[in-house]
Structures are given as C-alpha cells and as structure tokens.
LUMKEKOL-447761 format. One record per atom (N, C-alpha, C): residue number from 1; residue in one letter; atom name; x, y, z. Coordinates in steps of 0.2 Angstrom, whole numbers. Example, Ala and Ser with C-alpha at 12.3 -4.5 7.8 and 13.67 -1.06 7.14 Angstrom:
BEGIN
{1; a; N; {66; -28; 39}};
{1; a; CA; {62; -22; 39}};
{1; a; C; {66; -16; 39}};
{2; s; N; {64; -11; 35}};
{2; s; CA; {68; -5; 36}};
{2; s; C; {64; 0; 39}};
This chain:
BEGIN
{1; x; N; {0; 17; 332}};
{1; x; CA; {5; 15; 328}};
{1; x; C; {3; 8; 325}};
{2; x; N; {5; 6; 321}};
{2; x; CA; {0; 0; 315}};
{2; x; C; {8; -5; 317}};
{3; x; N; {4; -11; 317}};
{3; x; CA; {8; -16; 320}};
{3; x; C; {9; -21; 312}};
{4; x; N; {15; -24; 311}};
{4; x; CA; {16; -26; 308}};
{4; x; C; {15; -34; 306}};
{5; x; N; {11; -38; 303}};
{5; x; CA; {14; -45; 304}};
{5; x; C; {17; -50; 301}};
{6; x; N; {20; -54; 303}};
{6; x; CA; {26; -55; 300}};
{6; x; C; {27; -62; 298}};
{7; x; N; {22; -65; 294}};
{7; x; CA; {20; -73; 293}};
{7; x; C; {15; -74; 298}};
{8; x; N; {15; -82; 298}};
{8; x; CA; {10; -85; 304}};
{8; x; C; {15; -86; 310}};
{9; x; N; {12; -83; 313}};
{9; x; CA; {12; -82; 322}};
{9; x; C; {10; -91; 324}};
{10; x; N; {13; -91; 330}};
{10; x; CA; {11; -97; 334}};
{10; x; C; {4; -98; 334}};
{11; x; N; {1; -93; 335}};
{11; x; CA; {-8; -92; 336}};
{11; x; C; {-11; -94; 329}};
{12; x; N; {-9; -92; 323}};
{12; x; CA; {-10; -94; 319}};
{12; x; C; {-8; -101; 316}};
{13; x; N; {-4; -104; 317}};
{13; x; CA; {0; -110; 313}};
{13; x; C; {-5; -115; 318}};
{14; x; N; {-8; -112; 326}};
{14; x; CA; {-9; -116; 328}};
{14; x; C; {-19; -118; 327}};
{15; x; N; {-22; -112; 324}};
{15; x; CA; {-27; -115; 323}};
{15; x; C; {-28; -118; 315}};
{16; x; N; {-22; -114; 309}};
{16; x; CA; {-20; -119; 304}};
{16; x; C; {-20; -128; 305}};
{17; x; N; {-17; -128; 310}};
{17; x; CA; {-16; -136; 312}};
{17; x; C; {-22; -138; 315}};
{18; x; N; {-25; -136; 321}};
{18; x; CA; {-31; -138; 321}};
{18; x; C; {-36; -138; 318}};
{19; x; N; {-38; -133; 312}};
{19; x; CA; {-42; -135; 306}};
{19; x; C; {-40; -141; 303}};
{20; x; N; {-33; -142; 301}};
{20; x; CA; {-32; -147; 296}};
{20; x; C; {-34; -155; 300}};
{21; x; N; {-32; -153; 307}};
{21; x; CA; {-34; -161; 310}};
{21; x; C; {-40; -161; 309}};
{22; x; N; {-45; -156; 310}};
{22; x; CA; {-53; -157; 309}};
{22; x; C; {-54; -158; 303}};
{23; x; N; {-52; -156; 298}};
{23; x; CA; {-53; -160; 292}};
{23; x; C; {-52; -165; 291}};
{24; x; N; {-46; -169; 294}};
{24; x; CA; {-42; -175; 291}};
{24; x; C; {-48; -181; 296}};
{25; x; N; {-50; -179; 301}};
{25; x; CA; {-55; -183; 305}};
{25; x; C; {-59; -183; 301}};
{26; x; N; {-64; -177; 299}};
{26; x; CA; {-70; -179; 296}};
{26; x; C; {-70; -182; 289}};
{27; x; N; {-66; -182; 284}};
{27; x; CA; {-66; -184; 280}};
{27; x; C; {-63; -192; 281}};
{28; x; N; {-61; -195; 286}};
{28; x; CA; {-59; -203; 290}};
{28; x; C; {-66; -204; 292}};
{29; x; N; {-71; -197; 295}};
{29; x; CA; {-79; -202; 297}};
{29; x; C; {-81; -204; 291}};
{30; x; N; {-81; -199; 285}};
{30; x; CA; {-85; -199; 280}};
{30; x; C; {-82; -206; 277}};
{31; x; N; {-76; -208; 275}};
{31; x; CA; {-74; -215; 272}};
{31; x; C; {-76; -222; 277}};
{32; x; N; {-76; -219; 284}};
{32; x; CA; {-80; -225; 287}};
{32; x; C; {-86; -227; 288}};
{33; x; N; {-91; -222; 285}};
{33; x; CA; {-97; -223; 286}};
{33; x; C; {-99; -230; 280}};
{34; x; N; {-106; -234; 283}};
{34; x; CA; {-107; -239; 279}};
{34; x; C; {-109; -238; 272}};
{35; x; N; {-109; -242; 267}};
{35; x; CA; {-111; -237; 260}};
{35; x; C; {-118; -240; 261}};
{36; x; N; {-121; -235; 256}};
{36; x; CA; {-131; -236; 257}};
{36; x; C; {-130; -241; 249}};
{37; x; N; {-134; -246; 250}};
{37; x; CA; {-136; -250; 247}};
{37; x; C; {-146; -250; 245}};
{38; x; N; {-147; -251; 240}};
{38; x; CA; {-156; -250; 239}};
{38; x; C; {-157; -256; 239}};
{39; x; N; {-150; -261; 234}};
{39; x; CA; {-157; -268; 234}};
{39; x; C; {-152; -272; 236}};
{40; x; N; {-156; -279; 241}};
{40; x; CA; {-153; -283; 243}};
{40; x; C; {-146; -287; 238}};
{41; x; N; {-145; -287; 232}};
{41; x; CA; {-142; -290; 229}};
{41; x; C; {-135; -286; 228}};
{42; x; N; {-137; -278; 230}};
{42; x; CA; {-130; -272; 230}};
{42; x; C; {-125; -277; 237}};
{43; x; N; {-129; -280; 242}};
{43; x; CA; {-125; -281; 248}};
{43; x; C; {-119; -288; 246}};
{44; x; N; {-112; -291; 248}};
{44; x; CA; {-110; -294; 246}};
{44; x; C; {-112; -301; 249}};
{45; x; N; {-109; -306; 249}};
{45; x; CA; {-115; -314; 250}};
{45; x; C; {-116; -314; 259}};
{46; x; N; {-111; -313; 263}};
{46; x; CA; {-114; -316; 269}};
{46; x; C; {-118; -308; 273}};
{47; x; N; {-118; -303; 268}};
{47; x; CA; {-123; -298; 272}};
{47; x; C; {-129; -297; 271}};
{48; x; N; {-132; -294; 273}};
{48; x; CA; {-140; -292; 273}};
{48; x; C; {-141; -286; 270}};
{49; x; N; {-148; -283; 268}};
{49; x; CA; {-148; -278; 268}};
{49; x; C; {-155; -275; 274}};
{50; x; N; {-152; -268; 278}};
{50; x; CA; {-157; -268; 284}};
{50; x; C; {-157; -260; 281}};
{51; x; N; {-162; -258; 282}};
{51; x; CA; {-165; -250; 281}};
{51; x; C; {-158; -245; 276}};
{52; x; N; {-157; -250; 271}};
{52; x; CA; {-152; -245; 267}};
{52; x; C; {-146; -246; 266}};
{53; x; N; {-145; -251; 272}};
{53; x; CA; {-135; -252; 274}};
{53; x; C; {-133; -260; 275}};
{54; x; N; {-129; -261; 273}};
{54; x; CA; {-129; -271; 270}};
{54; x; C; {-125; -272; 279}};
{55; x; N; {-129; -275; 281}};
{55; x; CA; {-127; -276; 291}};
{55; x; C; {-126; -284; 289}};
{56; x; N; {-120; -288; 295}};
{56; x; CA; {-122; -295; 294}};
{56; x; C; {-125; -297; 299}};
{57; x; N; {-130; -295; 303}};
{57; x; CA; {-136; -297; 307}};
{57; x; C; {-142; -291; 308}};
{58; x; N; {-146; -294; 307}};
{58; x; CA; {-152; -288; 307}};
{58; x; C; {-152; -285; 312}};
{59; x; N; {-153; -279; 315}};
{59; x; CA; {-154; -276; 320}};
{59; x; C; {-160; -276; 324}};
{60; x; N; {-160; -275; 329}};
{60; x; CA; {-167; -275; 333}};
{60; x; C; {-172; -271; 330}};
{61; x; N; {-177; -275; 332}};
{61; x; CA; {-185; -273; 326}};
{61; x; C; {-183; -274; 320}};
{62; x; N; {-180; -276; 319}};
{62; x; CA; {-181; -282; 309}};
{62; x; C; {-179; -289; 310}};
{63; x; N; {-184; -291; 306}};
{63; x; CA; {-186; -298; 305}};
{63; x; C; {-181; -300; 297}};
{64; x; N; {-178; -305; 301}};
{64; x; CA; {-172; -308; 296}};
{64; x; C; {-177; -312; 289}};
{65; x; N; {-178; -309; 284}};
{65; x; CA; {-180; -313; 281}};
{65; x; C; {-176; -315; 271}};
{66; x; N; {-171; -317; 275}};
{66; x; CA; {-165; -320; 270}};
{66; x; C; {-161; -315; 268}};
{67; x; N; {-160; -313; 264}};
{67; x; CA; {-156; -308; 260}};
{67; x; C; {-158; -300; 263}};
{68; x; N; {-163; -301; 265}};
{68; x; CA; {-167; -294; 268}};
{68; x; C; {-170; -293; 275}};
{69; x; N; {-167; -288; 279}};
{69; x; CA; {-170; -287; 287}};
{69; x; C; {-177; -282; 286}};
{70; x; N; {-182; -285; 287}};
{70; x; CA; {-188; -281; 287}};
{70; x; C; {-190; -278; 293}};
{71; x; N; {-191; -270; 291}};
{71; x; CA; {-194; -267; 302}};
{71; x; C; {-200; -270; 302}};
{72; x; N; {-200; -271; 308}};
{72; x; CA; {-208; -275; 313}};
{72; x; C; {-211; -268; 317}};
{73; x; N; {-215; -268; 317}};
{73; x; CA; {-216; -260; 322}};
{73; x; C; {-220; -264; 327}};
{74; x; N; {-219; -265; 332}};
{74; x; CA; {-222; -268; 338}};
{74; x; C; {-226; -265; 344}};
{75; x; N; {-226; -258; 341}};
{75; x; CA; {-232; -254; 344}};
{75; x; C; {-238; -257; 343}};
{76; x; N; {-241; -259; 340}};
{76; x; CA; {-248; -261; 336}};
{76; x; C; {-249; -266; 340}};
C-alpha cells in the first residue's frame, strides 16, 4: 500500500531548520573572517599588515617593521 505525504513532517521541518541554522552560521564565519589585504597601505592607520591580514601586533615569527610584520624563519 503506497503511503501518502502530507507536507513537511516533524522529521522534515526538522532538518529544514537545521540546514538553515548551518547556513546562517557559516555565512556569520564567512563575514567574520579578516579581510586579506596585499599591501601595507590597504591596512587602516593603527594596524599592520602580517602574511595577508591587517593584525594590530605582529604575531609570533614576524618582525615588526613599521607598517609591515616580516616572517623570520628561526630554523636557520
């Protein structure tokens, strides 16, 4: 006997809603991610630019040098 369906079911309504919240997350990571910057002058005054991304303190293994954080490679 062939079963009939009759709209969205609890089951269904319920992974509609969990799709949309995974959506509505990743599209909040994607707006939060930093913006990539190429040259120190994209970054605004009190930040820097460090491998791409305008940071206000250079991160570890870059050498602050003014407007721009240079990697140091400290294997060598």
């Amino acid at each position: 006997m062939a079963r009939r369906l009759r709209g969205i079911g609890p089951v269904r309504s319920g992974c509609v809603l969990t799709l949309a919240v995974l959506t509505l997350a990743v599209l909040a990571l994607l707006a939060a991610a930093p913006a990539q910057a190429q040259y120190a002058t994209a970054c605004p005054a009190p930040k820097k630019l460090a491998a791409g991304a305008c940071v206000t303190a250079c991160p570890a293994g870059y050498e602050d040098q003014g407007r721009v954080c240079v990697y140091r490679n400290m294997s060598r």
